[in-house]
mmCIF entry with sequence, helices, sheets and N, C-alpha, C, O atoms, coordinates in Angstrom:
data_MODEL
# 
_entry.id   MODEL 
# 
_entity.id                         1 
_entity.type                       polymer 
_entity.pdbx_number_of_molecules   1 
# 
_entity_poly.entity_id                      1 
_entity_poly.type                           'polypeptide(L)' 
_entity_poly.nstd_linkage                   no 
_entity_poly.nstd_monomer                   no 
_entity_poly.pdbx_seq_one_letter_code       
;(UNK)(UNK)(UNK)(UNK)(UNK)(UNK)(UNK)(UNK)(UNK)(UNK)(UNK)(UNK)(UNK)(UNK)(UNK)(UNK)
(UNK)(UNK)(UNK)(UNK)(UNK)(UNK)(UNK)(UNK)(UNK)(UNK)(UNK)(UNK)(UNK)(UNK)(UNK)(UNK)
(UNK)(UNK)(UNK)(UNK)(UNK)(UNK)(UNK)(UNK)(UNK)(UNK)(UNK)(UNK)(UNK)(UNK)(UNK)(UNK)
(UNK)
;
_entity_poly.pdbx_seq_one_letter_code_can   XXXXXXXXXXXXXXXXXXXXXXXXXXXXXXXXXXXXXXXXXXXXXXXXX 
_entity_poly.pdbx_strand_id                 A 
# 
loop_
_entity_poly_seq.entity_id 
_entity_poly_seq.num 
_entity_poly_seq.mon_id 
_entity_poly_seq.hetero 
1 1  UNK n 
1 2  UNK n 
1 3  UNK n 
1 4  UNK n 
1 5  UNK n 
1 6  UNK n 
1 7  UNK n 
1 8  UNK n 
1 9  UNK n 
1 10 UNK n 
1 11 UNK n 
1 12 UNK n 
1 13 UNK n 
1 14 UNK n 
1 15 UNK n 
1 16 UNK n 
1 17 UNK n 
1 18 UNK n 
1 19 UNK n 
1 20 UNK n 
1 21 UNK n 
1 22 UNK n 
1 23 UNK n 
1 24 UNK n 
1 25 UNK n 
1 26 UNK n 
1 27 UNK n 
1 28 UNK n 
1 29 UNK n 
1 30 UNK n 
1 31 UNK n 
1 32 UNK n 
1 33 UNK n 
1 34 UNK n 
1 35 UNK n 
1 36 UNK n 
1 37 UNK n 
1 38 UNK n 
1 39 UNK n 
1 40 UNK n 
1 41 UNK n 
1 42 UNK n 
1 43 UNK n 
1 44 UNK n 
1 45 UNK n 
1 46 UNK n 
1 47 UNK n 
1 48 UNK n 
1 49 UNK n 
# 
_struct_asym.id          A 
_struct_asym.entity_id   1 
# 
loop_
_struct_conf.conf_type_id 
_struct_conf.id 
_struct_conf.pdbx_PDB_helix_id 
_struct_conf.beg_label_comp_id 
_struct_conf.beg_label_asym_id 
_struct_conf.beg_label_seq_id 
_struct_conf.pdbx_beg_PDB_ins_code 
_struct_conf.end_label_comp_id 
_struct_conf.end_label_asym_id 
_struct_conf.end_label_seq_id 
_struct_conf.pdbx_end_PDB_ins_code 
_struct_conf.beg_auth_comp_id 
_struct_conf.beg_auth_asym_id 
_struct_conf.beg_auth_seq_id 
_struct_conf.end_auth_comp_id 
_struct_conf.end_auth_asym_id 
_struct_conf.end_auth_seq_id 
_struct_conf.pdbx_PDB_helix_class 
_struct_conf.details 
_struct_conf.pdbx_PDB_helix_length 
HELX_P HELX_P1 AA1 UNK A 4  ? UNK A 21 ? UNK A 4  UNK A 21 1 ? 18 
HELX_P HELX_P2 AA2 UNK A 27 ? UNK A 47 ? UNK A 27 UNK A 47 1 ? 21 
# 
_struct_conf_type.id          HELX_P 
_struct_conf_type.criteria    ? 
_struct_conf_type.reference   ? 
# 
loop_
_atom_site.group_PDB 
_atom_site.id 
_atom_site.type_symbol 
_atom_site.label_atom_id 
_atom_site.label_alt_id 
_atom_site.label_comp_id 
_atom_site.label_asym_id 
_atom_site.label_entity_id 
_atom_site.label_seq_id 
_atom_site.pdbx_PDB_ins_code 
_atom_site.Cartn_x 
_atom_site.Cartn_y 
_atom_site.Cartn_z 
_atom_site.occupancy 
_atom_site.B_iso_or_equiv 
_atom_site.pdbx_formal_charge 
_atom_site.auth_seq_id 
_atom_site.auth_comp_id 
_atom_site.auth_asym_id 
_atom_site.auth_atom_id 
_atom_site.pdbx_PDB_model_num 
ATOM 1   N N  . UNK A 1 1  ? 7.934  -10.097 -15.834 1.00 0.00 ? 1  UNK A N  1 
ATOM 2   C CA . UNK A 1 1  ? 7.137  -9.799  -14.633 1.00 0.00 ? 1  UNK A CA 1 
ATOM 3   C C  . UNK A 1 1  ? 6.193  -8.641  -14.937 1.00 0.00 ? 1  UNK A C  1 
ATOM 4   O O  . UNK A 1 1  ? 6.417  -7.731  -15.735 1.00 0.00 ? 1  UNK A O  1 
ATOM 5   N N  . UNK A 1 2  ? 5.253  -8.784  -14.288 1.00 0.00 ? 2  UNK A N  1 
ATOM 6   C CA . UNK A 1 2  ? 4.190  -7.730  -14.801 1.00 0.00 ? 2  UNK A CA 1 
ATOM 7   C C  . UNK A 1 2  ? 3.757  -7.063  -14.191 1.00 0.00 ? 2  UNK A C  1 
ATOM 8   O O  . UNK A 1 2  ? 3.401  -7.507  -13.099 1.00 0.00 ? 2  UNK A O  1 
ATOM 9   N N  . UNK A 1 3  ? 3.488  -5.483  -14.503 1.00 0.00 ? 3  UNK A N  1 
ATOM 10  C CA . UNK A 1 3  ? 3.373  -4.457  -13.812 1.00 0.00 ? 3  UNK A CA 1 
ATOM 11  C C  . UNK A 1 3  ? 2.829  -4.630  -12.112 1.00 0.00 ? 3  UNK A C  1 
ATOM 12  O O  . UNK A 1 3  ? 3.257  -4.189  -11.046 1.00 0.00 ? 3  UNK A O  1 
ATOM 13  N N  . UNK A 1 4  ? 1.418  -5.702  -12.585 1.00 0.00 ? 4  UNK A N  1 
ATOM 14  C CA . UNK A 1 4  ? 0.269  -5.464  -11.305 1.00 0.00 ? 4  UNK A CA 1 
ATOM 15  C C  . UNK A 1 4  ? 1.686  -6.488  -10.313 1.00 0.00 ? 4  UNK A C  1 
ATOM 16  O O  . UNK A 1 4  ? 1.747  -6.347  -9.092  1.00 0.00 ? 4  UNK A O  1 
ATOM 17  N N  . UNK A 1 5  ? 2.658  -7.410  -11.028 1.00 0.00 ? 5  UNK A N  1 
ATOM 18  C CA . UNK A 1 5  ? 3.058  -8.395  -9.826  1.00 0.00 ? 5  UNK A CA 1 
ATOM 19  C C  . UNK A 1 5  ? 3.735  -7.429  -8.996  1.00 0.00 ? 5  UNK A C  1 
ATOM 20  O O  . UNK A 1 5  ? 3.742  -7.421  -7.765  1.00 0.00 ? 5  UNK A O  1 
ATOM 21  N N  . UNK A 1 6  ? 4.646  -6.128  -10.240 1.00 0.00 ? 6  UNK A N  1 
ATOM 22  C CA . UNK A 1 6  ? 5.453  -5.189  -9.280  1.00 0.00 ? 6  UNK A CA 1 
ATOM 23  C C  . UNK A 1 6  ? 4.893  -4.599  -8.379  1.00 0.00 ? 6  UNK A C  1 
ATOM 24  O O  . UNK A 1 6  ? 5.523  -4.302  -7.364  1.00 0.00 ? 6  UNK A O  1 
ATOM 25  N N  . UNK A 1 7  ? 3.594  -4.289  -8.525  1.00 0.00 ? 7  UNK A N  1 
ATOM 26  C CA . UNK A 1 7  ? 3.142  -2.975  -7.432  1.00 0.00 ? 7  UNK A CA 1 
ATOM 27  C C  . UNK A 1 7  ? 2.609  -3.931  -5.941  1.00 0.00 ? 7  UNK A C  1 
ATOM 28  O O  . UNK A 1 7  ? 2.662  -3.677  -4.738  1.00 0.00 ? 7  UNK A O  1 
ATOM 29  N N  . UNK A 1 8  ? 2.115  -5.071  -6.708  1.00 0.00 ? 8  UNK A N  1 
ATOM 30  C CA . UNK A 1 8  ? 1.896  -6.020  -5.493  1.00 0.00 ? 8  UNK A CA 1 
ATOM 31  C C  . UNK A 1 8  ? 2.818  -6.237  -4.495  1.00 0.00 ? 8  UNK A C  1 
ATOM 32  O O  . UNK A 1 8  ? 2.561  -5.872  -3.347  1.00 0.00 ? 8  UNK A O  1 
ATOM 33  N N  . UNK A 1 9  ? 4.083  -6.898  -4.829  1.00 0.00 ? 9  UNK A N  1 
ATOM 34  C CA . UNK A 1 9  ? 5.420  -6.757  -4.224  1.00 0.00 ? 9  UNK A CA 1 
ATOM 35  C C  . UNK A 1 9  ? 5.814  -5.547  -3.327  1.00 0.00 ? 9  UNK A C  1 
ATOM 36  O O  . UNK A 1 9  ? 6.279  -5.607  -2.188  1.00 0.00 ? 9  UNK A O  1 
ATOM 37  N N  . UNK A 1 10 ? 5.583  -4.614  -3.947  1.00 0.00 ? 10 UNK A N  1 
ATOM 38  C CA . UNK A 1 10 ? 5.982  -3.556  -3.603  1.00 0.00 ? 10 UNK A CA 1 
ATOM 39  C C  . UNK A 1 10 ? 5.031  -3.138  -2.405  1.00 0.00 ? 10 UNK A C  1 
ATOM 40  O O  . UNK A 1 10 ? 5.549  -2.998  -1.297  1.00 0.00 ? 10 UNK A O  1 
ATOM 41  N N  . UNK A 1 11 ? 3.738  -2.940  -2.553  1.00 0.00 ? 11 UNK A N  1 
ATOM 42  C CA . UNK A 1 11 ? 2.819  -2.680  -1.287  1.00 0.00 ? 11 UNK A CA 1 
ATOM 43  C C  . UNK A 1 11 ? 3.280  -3.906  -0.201  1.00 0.00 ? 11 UNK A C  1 
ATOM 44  O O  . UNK A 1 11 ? 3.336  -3.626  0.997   1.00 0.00 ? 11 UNK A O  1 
ATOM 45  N N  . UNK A 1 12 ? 3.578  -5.155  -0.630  1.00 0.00 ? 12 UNK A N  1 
ATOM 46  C CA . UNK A 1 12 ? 3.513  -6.123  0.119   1.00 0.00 ? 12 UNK A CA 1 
ATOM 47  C C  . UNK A 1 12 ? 4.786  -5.469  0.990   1.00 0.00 ? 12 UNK A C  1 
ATOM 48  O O  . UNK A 1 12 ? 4.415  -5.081  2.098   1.00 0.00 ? 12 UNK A O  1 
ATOM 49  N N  . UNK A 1 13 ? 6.082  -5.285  0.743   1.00 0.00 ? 13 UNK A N  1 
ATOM 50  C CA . UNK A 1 13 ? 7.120  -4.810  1.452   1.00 0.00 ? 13 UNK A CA 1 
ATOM 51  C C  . UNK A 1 13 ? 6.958  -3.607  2.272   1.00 0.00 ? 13 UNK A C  1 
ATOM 52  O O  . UNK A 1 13 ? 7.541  -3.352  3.327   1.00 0.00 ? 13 UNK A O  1 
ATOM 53  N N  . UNK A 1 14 ? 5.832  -2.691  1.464   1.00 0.00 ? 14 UNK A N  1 
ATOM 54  C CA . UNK A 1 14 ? 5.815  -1.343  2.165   1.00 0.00 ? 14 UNK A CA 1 
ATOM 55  C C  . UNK A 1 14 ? 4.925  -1.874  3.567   1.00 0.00 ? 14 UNK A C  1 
ATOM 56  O O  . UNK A 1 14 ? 5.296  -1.703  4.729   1.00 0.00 ? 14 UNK A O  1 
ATOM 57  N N  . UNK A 1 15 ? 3.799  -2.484  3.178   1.00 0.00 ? 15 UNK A N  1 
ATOM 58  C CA . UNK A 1 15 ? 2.860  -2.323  4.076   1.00 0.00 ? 15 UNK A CA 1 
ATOM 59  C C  . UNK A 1 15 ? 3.912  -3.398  5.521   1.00 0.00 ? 15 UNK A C  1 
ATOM 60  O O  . UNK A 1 15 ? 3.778  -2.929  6.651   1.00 0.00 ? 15 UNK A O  1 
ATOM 61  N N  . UNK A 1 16 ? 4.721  -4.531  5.422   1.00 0.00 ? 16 UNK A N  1 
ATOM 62  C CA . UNK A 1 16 ? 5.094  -5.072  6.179   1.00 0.00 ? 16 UNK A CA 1 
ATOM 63  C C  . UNK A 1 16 ? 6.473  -4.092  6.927   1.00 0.00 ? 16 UNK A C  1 
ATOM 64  O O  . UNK A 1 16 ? 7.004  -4.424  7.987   1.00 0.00 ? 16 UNK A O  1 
ATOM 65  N N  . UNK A 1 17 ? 6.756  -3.232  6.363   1.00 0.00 ? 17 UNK A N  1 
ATOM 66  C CA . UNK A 1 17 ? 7.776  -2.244  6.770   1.00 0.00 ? 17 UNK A CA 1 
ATOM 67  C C  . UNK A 1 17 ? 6.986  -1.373  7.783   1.00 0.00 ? 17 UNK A C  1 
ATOM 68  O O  . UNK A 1 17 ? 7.296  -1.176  8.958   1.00 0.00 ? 17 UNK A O  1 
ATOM 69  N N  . UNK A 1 18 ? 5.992  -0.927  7.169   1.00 0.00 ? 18 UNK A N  1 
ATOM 70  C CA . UNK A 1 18 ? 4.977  -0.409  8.009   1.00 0.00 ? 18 UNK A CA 1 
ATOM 71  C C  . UNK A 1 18 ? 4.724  -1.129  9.196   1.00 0.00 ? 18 UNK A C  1 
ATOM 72  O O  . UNK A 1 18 ? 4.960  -0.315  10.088  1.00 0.00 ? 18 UNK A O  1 
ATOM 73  N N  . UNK A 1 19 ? 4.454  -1.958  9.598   1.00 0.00 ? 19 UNK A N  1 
ATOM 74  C CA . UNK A 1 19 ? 4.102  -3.061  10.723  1.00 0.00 ? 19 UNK A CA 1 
ATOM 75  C C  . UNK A 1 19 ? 5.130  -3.165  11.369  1.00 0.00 ? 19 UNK A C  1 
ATOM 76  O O  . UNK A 1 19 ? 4.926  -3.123  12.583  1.00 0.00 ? 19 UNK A O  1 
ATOM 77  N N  . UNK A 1 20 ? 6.638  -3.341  10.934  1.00 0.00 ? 20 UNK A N  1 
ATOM 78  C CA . UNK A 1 20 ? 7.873  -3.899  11.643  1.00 0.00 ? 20 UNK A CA 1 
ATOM 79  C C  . UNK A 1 20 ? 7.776  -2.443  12.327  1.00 0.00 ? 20 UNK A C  1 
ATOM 80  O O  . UNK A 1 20 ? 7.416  -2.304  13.495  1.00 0.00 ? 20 UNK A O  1 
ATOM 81  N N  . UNK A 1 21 ? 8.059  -1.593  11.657  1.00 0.00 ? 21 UNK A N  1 
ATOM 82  C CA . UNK A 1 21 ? 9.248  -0.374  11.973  1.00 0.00 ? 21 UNK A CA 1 
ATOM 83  C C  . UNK A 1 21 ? 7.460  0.519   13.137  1.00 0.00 ? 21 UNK A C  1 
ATOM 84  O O  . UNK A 1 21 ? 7.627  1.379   14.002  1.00 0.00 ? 21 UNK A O  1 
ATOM 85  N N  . UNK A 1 22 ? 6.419  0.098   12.843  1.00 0.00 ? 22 UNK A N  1 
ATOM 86  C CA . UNK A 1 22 ? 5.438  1.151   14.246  1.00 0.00 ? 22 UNK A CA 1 
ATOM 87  C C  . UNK A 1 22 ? 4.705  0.068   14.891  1.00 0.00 ? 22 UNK A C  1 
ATOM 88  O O  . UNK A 1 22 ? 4.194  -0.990  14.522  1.00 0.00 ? 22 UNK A O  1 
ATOM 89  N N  . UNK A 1 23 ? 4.849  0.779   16.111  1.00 0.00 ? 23 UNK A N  1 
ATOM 90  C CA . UNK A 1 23 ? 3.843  -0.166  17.748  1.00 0.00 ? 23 UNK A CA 1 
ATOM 91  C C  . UNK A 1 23 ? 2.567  -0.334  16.843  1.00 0.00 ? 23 UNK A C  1 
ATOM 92  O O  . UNK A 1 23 ? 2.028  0.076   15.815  1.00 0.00 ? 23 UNK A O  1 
ATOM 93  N N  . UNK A 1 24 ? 2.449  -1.120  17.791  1.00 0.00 ? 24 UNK A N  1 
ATOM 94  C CA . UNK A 1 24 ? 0.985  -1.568  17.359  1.00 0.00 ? 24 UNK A CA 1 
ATOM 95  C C  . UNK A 1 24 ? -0.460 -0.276  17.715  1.00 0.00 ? 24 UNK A C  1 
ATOM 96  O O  . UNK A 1 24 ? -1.684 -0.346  17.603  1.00 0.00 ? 24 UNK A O  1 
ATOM 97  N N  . UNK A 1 25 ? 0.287  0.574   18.071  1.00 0.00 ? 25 UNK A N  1 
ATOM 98  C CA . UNK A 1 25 ? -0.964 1.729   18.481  1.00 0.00 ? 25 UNK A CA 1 
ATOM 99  C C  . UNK A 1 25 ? -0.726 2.866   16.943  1.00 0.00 ? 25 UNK A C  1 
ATOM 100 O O  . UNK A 1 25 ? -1.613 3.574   16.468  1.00 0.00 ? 25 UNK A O  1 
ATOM 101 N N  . UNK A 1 26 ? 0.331  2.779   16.560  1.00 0.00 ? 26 UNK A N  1 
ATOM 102 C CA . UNK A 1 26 ? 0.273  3.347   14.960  1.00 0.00 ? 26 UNK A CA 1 
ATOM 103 C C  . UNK A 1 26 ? -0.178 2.844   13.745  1.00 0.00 ? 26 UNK A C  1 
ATOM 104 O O  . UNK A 1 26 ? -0.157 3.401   12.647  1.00 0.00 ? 26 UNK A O  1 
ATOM 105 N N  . UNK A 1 27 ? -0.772 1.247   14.176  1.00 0.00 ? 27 UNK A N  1 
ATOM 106 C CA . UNK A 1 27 ? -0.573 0.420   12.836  1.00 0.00 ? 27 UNK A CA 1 
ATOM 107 C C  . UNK A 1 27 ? -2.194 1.029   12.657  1.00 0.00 ? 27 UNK A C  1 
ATOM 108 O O  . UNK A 1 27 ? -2.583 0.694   11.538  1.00 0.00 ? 27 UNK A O  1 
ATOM 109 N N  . UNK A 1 28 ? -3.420 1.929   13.504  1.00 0.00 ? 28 UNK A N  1 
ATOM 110 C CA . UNK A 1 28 ? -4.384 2.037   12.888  1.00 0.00 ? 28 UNK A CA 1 
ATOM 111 C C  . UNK A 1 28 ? -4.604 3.289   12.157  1.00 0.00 ? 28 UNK A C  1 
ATOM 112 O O  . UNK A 1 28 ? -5.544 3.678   11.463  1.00 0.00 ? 28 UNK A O  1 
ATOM 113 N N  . UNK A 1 29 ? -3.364 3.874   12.533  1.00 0.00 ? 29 UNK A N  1 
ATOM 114 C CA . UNK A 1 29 ? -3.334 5.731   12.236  1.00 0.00 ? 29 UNK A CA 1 
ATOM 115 C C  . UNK A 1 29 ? -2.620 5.069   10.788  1.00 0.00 ? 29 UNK A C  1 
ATOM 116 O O  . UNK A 1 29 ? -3.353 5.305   9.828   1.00 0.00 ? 29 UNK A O  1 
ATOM 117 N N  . UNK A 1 30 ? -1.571 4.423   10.467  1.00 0.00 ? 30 UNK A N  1 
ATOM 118 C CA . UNK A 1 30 ? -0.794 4.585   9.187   1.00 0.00 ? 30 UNK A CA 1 
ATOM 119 C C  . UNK A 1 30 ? -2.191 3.511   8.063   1.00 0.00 ? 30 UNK A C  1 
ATOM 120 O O  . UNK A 1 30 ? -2.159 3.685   6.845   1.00 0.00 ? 30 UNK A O  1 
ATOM 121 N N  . UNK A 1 31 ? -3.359 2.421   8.724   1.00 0.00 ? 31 UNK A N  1 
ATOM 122 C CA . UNK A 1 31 ? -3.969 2.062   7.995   1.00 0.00 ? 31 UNK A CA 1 
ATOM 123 C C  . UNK A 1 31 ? -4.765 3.412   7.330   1.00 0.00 ? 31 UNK A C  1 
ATOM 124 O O  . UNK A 1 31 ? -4.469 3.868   6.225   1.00 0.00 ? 31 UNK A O  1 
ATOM 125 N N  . UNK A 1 32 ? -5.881 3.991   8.248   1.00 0.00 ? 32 UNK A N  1 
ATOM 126 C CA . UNK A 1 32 ? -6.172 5.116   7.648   1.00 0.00 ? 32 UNK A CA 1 
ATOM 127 C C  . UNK A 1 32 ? -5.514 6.233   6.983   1.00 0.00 ? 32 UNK A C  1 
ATOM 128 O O  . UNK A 1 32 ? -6.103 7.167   6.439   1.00 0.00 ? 32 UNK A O  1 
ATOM 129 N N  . UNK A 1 33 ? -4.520 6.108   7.046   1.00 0.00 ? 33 UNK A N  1 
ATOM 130 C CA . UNK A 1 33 ? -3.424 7.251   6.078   1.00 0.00 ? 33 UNK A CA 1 
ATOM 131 C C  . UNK A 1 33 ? -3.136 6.461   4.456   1.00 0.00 ? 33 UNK A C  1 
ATOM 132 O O  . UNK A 1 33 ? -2.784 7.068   3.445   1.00 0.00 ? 33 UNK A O  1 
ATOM 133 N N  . UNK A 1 34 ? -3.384 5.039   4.555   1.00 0.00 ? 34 UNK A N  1 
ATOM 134 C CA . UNK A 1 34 ? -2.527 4.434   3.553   1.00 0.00 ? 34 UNK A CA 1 
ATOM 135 C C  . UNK A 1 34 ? -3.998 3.898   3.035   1.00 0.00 ? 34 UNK A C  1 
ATOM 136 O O  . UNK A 1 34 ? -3.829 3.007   2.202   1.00 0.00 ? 34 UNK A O  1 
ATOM 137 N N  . UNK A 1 35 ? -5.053 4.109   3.220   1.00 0.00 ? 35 UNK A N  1 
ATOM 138 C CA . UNK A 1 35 ? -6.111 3.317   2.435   1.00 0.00 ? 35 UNK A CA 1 
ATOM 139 C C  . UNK A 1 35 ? -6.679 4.752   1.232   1.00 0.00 ? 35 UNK A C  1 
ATOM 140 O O  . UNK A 1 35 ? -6.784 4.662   0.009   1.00 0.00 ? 35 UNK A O  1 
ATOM 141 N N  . UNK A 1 36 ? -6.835 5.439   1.722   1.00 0.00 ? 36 UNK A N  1 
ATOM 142 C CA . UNK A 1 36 ? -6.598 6.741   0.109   1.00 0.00 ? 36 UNK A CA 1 
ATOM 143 C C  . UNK A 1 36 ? -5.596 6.594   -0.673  1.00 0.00 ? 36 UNK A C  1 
ATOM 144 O O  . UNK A 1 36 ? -5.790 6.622   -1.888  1.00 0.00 ? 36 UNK A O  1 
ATOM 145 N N  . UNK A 1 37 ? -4.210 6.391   -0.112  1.00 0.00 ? 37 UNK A N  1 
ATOM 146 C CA . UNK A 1 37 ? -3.112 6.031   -1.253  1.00 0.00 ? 37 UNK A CA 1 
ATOM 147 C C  . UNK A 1 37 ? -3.638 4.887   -1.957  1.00 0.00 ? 37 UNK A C  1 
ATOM 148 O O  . UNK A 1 37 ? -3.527 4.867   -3.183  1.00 0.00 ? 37 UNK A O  1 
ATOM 149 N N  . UNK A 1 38 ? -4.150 4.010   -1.402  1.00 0.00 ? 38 UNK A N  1 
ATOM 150 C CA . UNK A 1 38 ? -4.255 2.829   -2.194  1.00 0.00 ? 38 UNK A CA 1 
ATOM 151 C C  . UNK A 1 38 ? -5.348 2.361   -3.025  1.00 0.00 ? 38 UNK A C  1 
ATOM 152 O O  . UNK A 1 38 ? -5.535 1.412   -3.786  1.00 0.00 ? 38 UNK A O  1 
ATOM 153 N N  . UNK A 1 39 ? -6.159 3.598   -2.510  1.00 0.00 ? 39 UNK A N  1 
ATOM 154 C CA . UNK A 1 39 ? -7.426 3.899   -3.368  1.00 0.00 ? 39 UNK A CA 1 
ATOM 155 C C  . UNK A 1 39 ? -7.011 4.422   -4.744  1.00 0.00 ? 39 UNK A C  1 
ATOM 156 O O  . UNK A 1 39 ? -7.149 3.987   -5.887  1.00 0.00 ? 39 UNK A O  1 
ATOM 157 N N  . UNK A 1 40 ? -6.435 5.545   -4.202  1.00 0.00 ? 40 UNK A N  1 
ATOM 158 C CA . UNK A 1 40 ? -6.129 6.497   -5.171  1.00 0.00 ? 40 UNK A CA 1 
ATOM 159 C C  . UNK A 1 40 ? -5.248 5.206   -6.216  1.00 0.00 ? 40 UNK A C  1 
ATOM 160 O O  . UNK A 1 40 ? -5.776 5.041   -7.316  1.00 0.00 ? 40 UNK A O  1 
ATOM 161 N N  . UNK A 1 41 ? -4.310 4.554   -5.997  1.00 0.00 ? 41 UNK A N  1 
ATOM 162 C CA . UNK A 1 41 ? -3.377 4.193   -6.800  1.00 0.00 ? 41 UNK A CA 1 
ATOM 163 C C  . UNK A 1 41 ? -4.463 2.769   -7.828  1.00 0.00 ? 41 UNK A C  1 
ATOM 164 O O  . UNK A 1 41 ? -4.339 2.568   -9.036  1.00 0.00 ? 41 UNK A O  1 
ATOM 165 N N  . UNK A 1 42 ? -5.241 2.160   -7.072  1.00 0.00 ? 42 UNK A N  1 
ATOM 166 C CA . UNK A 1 42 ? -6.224 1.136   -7.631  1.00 0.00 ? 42 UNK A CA 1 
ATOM 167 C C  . UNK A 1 42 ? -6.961 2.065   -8.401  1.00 0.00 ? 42 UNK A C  1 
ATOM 168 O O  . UNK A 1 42 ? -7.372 1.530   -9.431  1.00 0.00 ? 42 UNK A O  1 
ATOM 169 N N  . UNK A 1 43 ? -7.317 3.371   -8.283  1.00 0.00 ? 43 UNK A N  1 
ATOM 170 C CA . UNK A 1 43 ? -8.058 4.054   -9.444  1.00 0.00 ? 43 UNK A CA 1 
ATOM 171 C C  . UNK A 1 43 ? -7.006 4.284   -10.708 1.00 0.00 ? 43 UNK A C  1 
ATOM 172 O O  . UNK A 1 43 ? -7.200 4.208   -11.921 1.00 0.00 ? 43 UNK A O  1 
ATOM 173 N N  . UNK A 1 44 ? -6.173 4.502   -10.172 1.00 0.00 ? 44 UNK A N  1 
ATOM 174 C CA . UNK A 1 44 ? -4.746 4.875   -11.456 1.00 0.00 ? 44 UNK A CA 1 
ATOM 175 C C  . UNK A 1 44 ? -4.654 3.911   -12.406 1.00 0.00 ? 44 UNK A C  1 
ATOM 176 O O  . UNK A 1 44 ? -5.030 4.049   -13.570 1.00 0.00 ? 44 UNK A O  1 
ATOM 177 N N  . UNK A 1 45 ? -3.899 2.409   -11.684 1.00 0.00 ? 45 UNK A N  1 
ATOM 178 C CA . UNK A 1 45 ? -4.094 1.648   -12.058 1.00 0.00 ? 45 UNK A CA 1 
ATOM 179 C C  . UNK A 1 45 ? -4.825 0.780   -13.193 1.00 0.00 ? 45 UNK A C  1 
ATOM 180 O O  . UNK A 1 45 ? -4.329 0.079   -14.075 1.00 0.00 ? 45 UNK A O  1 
ATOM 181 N N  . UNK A 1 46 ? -6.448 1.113   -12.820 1.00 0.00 ? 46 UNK A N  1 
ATOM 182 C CA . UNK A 1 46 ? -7.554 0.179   -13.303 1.00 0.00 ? 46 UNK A CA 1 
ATOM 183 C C  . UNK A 1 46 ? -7.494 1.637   -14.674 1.00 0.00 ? 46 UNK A C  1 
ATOM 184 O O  . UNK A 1 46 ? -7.249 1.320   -15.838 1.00 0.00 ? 46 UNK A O  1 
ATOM 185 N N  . UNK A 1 47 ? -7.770 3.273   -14.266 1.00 0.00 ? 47 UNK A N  1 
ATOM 186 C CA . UNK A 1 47 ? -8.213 4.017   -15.237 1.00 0.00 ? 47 UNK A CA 1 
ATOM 187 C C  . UNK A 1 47 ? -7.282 4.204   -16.889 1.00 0.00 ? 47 UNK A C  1 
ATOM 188 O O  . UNK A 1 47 ? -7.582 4.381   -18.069 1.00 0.00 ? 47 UNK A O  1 
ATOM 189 N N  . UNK A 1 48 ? -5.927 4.020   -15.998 1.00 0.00 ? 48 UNK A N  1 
ATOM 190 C CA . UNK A 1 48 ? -5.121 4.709   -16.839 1.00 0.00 ? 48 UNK A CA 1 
ATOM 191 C C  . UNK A 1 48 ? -4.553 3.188   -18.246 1.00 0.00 ? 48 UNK A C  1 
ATOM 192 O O  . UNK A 1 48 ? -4.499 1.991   -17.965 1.00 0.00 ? 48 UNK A O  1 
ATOM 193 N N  . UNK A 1 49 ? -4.345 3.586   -19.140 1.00 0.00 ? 49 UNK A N  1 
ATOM 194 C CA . UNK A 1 49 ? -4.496 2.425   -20.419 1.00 0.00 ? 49 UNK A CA 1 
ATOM 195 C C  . UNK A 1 49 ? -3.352 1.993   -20.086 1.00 0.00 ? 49 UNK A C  1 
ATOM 196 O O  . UNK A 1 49 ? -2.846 1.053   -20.699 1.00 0.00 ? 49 UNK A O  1 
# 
């Protein structure tokens, strides 16, 4: 299994944990909190060898 399938998986669980566990009036505060992480981590990702 390969790295990108793990991290995929892994956002896929976080981000749906995210959704279960806050109302729907948090799901736009935790998008803007979680789109720099995921920036940040797609720069990691793509930069790092």
């Amino acid at each position: 299994m390969s790295l990108n399938k793990v991290t995929e998986m892994r956002m896929d669980t976080i981000m749906s944990g995210i959704i279960n566990l806050a109302n729907i009036d948090m799901v736009p505060i935790a998008i803007i909190v979680l789109l720099p992480v995921l920036w940040f981590l797609y720069l990691k990702c793509c930069y790092l060898p």
